[in-house]
Every structure is written in C-alpha cells, then in structure tokens.
C-alpha positions in Angstrom: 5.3 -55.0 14.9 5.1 -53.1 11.7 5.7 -49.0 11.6 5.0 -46.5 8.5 8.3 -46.1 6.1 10.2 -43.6 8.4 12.0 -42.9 4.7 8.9 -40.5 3.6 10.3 -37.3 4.9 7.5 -34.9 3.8 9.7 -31.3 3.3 9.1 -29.5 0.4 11.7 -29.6 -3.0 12.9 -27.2 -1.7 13.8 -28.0 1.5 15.0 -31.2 0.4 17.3 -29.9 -2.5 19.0 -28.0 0.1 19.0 -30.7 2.1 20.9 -32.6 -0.1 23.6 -29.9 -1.0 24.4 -28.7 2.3 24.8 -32.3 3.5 26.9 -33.6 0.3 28.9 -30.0 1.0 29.4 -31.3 4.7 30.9 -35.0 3.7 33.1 -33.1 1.6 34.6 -30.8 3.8 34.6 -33.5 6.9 36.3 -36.1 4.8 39.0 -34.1 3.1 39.6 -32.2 6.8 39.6 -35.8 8.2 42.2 -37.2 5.0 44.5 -34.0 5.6 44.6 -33.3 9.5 44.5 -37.0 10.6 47.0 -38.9 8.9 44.8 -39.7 5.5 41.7 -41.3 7.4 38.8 -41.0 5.4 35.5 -40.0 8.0 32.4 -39.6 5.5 32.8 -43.3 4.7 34.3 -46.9 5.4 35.7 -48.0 2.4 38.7 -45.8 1.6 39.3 -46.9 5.9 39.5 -50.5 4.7 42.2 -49.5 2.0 44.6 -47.9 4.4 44.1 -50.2 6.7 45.3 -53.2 4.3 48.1 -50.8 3.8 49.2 -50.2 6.6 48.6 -53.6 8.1 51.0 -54.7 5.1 53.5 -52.2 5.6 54.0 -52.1 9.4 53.8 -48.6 9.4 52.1 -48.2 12.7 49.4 -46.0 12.2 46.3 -48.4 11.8 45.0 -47.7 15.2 43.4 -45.0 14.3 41.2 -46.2 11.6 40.4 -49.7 13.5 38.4 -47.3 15.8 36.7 -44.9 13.5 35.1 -48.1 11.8 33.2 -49.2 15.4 32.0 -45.8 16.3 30.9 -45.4 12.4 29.2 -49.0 12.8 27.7 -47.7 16.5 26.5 -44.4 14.6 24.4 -45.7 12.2 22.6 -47.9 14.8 21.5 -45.4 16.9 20.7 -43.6 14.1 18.6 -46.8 13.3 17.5 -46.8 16.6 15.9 -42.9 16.7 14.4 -43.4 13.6 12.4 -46.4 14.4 11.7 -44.5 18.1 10.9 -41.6 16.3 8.6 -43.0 13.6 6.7 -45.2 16.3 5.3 -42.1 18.2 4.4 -40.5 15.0 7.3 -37.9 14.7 10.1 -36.8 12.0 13.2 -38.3 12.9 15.4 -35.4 10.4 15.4 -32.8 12.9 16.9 -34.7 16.1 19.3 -36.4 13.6 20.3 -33.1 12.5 21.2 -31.9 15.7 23.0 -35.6 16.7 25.4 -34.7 13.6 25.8 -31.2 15.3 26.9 -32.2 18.3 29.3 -34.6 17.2 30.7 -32.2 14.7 31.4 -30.1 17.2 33.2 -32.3 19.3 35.5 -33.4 16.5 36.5 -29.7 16.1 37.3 -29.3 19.5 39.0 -32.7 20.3 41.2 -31.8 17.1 41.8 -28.6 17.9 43.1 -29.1 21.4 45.3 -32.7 20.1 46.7 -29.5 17.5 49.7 -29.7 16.5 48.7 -33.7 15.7 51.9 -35.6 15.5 51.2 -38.6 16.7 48.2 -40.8 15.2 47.8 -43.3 18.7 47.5 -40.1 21.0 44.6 -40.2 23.2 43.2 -36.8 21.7 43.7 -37.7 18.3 41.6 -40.8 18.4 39.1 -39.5 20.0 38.4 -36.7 17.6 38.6 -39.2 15.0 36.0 -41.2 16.8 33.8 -38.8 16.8 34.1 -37.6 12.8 33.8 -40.9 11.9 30.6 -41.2 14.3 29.1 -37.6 12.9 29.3 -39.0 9.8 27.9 -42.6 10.3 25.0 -40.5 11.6 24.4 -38.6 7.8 25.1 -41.8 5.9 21.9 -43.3 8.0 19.8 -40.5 7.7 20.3 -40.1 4.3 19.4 -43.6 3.5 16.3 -43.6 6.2 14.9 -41.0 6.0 16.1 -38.6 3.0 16.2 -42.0 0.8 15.2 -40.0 -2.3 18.0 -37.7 -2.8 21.5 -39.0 -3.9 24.0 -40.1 -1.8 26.0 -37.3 -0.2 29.2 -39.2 1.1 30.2 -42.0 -1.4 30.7 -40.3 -5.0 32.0 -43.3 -6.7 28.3 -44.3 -7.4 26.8 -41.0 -8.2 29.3 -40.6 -10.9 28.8 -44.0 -12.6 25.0 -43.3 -12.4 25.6 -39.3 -13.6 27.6 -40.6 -16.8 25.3 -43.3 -17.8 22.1 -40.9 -17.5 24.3 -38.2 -19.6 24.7 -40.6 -22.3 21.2 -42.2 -22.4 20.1 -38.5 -22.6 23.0 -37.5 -25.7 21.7 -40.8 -27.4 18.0 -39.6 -26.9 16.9 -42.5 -24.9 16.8 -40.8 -21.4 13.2 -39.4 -20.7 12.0 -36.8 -18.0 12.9 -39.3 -15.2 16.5 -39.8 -16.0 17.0 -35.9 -16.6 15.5 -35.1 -13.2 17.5 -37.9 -12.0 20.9 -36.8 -13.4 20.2 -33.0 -12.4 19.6 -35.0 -8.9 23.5 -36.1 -9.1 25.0 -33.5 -10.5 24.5 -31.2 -7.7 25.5 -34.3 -5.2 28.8 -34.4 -6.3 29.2 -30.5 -7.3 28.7 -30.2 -3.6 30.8 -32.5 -2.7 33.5 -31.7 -4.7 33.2 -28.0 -3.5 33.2 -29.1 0.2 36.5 -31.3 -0.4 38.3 -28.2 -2.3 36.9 -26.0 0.6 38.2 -28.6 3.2 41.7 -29.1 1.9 42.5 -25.0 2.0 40.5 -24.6 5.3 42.6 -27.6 7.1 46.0 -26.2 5.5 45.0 -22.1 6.5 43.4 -23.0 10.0 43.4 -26.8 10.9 40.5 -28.0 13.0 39.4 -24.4 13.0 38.2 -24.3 10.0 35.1 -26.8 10.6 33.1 -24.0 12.1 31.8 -23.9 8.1 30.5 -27.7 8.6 29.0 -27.1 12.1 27.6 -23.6 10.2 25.8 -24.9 7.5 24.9 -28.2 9.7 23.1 -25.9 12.3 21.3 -24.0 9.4 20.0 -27.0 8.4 18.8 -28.5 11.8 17.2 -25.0 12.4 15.3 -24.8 9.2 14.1 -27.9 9.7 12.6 -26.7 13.4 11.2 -23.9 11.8 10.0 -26.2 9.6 8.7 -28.5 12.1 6.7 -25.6 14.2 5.2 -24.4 10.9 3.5 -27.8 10.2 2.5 -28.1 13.8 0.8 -25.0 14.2 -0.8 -25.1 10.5 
C-alpha cells in the first residue's frame, strides 16, 4: 500500500524557519542539561551514547547502565514516531502537531522525574534512569519528525554535519562558485547550529543555577511551537 510523502509539511517559511530554530534551540538545551545533570549522557542523539559507553565498558567505571537504556527508548521513539506519521498521513492529516505535543509530554516528564531523583548521586537509581529514559525518548521523537516530516530544514540535534556542510558552502561561495541555492542553503545551517549552540550555552548555566528546573525554557518554547502549529492547523481547516 502506498501513502503520499508524509515529509511535505505545507507551513509557511515562516513557520518553518521557526520551526527549525526553536527545535535546534531545544536539542541544545536537552542535551547539554542531559551531559551536565546525568553523569555526561548525551539525550539529543546516539552517537556521543556509543562513545561513553565504550568508555565505560573499558574502564569498569560502573555507570553504563544508564546509557544502555536511553538507546532502546531512543530506538522505541523514533518508531512510534514512524508509526503516527504513517497513521497520520493515511487518514489525510499533518502528523507535526501530535508529534509536537508527544515531545511535550515527554519533556515534561524528564523534568519532573529529574527533579524529584535531585540531588542525582547515583547513575543506577530507579529515578534517575527513568528520567533519562524519557530525554532520550523526547528526543528520539524530534530526530524523527525532523527527518519525516520537516525533511527540508537542517538537522537540529547532530551538528557535526551541519558544520562540514556550513564550511564547504562558505567556501564555494568566497571562491564564487556557490549560486543562489548554496547561499540559501548555508543561511539554512547557520541558524541550525547558532541555535543549537545558544540552547547548549543556555543549558549548561540553567542545569548549574537550577538543575532540572531550568527545562521549563525547553517545555516553553516546545509548547509555543505545538500551539502555533494548532492555530495553524484550525486556520487551514476553516479557510
């Protein structure tokens, strides 16, 4: 059975330029709050996971429990996130919004399973896995939508590849070989990872001033974002 491309979400530039800021922001701030509160685990993606892991593995240190769990309820995200998308696309509908809200949710709960595990001393404490669990799972849910259903913006969680394509457009453009395409295109990533980079700078002082507290910013401009996009959503119904 074949479906439409549930990837063409139809929102304005506008809508998804912010979109794309205030979810790169988000990975940001998650991942750095994640990296300082929980023992360096990384929540916005897999790979830095499978780096401490190795480490840790190798060194004995004990702490690896943790991050073995984050990477099934990442895994478990993104398929359900797979799962509403193709649900969502088969009866004709925008998938964005309910995803948005998903994220909410689960942001929520990994600001208050960290905030009552607070002080976190232990890593294997039944609180503390479980509100890594649920970061890890809030943001296996944006690194599906992104790539479902907002596939034409720039990554938002993984930087490394944003950069490498960011630098090679800069210099195709300095050598005068870039066109309108790869200026749009770097302008595209440059805001990616300035978001990013501001969420994570954001993140760090947050966790350090007010721990877990401090996600209320995330689950702010997460909910801005899922209500805009219901606004949005009535406005194109009624029209």
């Amino acid at each position: 059975m074949t479906t439409r491309n549930p990837e063409a979400f139809d929102g304005s530039q506008k809508e998804v330029e912010a979109l794309a800021i205030g979810l790169a922001f988000v990975a940001g701030y998650v991942d750095t709050v994640g990296f300082v509160a929980l023992f360096g685990l990384f929540t916005a993606h897999v790979t830095g996971n499978f780096v401490l892991i190795g480490a840790a593995l190798a060194q004995s240190t004990g702490n690896v429990l943790l991050k073995l769990l984050v990477f099934p309820a990442f895994v478990l995200a993104v398929g359900i996130t797979r799962f509403v998308v193709v649900w969502m696309d088969q009866r004709g509908q925008q998938a964005l919004r309910p995803l948005l809200f998903g994220q909410l949710l689960l942001l929520i709960g990994f600001g208050c399973f960290g905030w009552a595990a607070s002080p976190v001393i232990h890593s294997n404490a039944p609180l503390v896995l479980w509100t890594g669990v649920l970061g890890g799972a809030a943001m296996g849910v944006q690194n599906a939508a992104v790539r479902l259903v907002l596939s034409s913006v720039a990554p938002t969680t993984v930087m490394t590849g944003n950069v490498t394509q960011l630098v090679i457009d800069c210099v195709d453009l300095a050598l005068g070989v870039g066109n309108s395409k790869v200026r749009r295109r770097a302008i595209k990533f440059f805001w990616s990872i300035a978001a990013f980079a501001i969420g994570a700078v954001a993140g760090g002082f947050g966790t350090i001033a007010i721990n877990f507290a401090s996600l209320i910013i995330p689950v702010t401009v997460i909910a801005w974002l899922a209500i805009s996009q219901t606004r949005s959503d009535l406005q194109t119904q009624m029209s």
